[in-house]
C-alpha angles and dihedrals in degrees: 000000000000096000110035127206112255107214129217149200127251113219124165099338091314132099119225155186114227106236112242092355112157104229131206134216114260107204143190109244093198089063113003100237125141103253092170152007116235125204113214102219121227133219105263087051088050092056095051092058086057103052082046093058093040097061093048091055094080097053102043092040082065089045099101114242098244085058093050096055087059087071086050093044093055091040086051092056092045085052091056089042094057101024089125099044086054087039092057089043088047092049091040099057094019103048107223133115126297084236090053092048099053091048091059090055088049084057092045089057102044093057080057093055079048100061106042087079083078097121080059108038097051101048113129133202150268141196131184129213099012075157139005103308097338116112127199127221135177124207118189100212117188119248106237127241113016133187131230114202104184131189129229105247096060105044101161111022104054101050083059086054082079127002086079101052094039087052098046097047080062093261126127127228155206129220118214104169119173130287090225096053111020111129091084101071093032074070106042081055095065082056087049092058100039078058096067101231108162124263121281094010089098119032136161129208118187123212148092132244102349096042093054089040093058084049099053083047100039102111081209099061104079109178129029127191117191143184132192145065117007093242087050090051099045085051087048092052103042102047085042095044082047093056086056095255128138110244141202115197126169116189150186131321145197106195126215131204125193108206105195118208085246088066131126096247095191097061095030095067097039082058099053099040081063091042096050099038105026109115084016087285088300103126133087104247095043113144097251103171133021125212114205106200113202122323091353083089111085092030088052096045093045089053100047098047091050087047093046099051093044088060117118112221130190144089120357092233105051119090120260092018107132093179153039159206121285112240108261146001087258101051089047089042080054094048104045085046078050086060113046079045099071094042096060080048091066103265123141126235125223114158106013106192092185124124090039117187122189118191112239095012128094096197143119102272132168129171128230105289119200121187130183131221099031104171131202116261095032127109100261099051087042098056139067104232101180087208140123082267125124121184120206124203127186124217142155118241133020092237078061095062104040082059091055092049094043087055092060120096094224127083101173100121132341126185146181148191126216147137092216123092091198093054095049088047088060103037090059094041091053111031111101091226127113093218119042134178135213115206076329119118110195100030094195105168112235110252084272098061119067108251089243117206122178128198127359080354091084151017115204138049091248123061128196126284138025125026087335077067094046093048091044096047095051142043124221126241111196110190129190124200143190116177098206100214129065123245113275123231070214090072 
């Protein structure tokens, strides 16, 4: 693009360019073309956004929460309205498909519909006569300024894990997208505004390390929800934790699919191809590794490679594509070392989409990789790769392979596919992950279930999403109460 956009913060109503801010370039990985143009906010800017959304959060903490819906509901119909136009920003600086794109905003809204069932979510409770004439009541009260970290694969999707929830329970909030996809959310917030929230209730700071850093060590900022990679969110956790806030991480993930022998292998291996290549790979509850189990090998293998090279991959926009770049030369330079790593560790290949050349566009492009033999302890099976690479991996029994998965230090997602109702029952009362699925590849919980992360997966006790986002976002007050004198025939 010959005239980039140059992006801005959102503080208190008012949008604004930090002063002095060194920027980066946001491009297109498709093409890579400069789309934007970032700021990197600085402390002291940083600051500012906070004190803004500190001072709203006694007004709109009195604002009743039906009243406060009523933001969310008209931010809800604006989303509808413009769900392509975010769909085609999320594909132009994310990568993936315009389809994929539009589902994540599908996702996004749906957390909004969620939380406008606040007057009812975050009801307490009462009870009378705990003792002789004392009752006992319990409030839940919101926290104050909270702050949203997102990650760049899901744009538009993961800041709505939260800044709904955080809004409706009568807290403020501050935005801090990624540098590498942030076009999405400088436009939600015009919806935001359009939407007539109050000033200073929804704000967004654009940045990378330091900005998230001010905000992990701001005493204002109470509460911090985070997505990304597992050292990230243990940094996240720890200097948060440290500051005395309460803290929501979710972290990496390397996630792991049995395939029984009783499986539908038709649909089995349709399902996976999407879960394993979808988003290019890039997404937290991609299908990383599959475990055959018996005689479901050589079936399996033979299908997905036969899935994964049919794929068509190219730009987002264009019609027919089902995948697309990864988002940047570093990420695909990772993966492809990824890859010859786990060949001179004794993996099998057998699809290598490196060296990916699409005609007409000048990104960073693989195409689905499968290898075979991917054994437990090297490289490959140990790291999240967030690539179009899926690892296979043969053993005997079913009892074999919960044991592999329960070895791993990940817990982010685990699947499988069976026939066999017995089989499944003990596969989910047994696998050490948070979100299972069950002839389901990518076992993504509707806005009304906690994304639930185990293990290296996650740093907190309360997840996103649902009532997990209601208890984080509040604090309960239990009062109990004993009026000394008796009630009066004189009142």
């Amino acid at each position: 693009m010959s005239n980039p956009q140059k992006l801005r913060n959102y503080i208190n109503g008012k949008w604004q360019t930090p002063q002095g801010a060194e920027t980066l370039p946001v491009i297109n990985p498709a093409t890579a073309e400069t789309l934007a143009t970032v700021p990197l906010t600085p402390p002291d800017e940083v600051g500012r956004a906070v004190q803004a959304a500190a001072e709203a959060f006694s007004g709109w903490r009195h604002t009743p929460a039906e009243d406060r819906i009523q933001y969310l509901f008209r931010l809800k119909a604006l989303l509808d309205a413009h769900i392509d136009e975010l769909s085609r920003i999320i594909t132009l600086e994310n990568g993936k498909t315009f389809k994929e794109s539009k589902g994540e905003m599908k996702r996004a809204i749906e957390n909004v519909e969620v939380a406008c069932g606040i007057p009812t979510m975050m009801q307490g409770g009462t009870s009378e006569d705990i003792a002789r004439g004392i009752d006992e009541y319990m409030f839940r009260q919101p926290l104050g300024v909270t702050a949203i970290i997102a990650p760049f694969n899901f744009p538009g999707m993961i800041p709505f894990w939260f800044l709904p929830y955080a809004v409706a329970t009568g807290n403020t909030c501050i935005v801090k997208p990624s540098e590498r996809t942030p076009m999405t959310m400088q436009r939600v917030m015009d919806l935001v505004e359009e939407a007539g929230f109050p000033k200073g209730v929804v704000n967004l700071v654009n940045g990378a390390a330091d900005t998230v850093n001010a905000l992990l060590d701001h005493p204002q900022v109470k509460a911090v929800s985070f997505v990304g990679s597992t050292p990230v969110a243990r940094h996240v956790y720890s200097r948060a934790a440290q500051n005395g806030k309460r803290v929501q991480a979710q972290g990496g993930a390397k996630n792991p699919t049995i395939v029984m022998p009783d499986a539908d292998m038709e649909m089995t291996i349709r399902i996976l191809a999407d879960s394993a290549f979808g988003n290019a790979g890039q997404r937290c509850l991609a299908t990383a590794l599959v475990l055959t189990v018996g005689e479901a090998h050589d079936r399996f293998a033979e299908g997905i490679v036969e899935a994964a090279r049919k794929r068509v991959v190219g730009f987002g926009l264009d019609e027919g594509v089902q995948m697309g770049p990864v988002i940047s030369p570093k990420s695909k330079a990772r993966i492809e070392g990824l890859i010859q790593t786990g060949v001179d560790e004794g993996a099998k290949i057998l699809l290598d989409g490196r060296g990916a050349e699409i005609p007409g566009l000048d990104g960073y492009f693989l195409r689905p990789t499968v290898l075979d033999n991917v054994q437990p302890g090297t490289t490959l099976f140990e790291t999240e790769v967030f690539g179009p690479v899926l690892g296979l991996l043969h053993v005997e029994h079913l009892e074999e392979a919960i044991e592999i998965i329960n070895a791993q230090q990940y817990g982010n997602m685990s699947c499988i596919f069976t026939s066999s109702g017995a089989a499944a029952r003990k596969f989910r009362y047994e696998v050490l992950s948070g979100n299972v699925g069950i002839n389901i590849g990518v076992a993504a919980p509707m806005a009304f279930y906690p994304f639930s992360g185990w293990r290296d997966s996650f740093f907190g006790s309360l997840h996103a999403q649902g009532r997990h986002a209601i208890e984080f976002y509040t604090q309960t007050k239990v009062v109990i109460e004993r009026w000394l004198k008796e009630w009066s025939r004189q009142f």
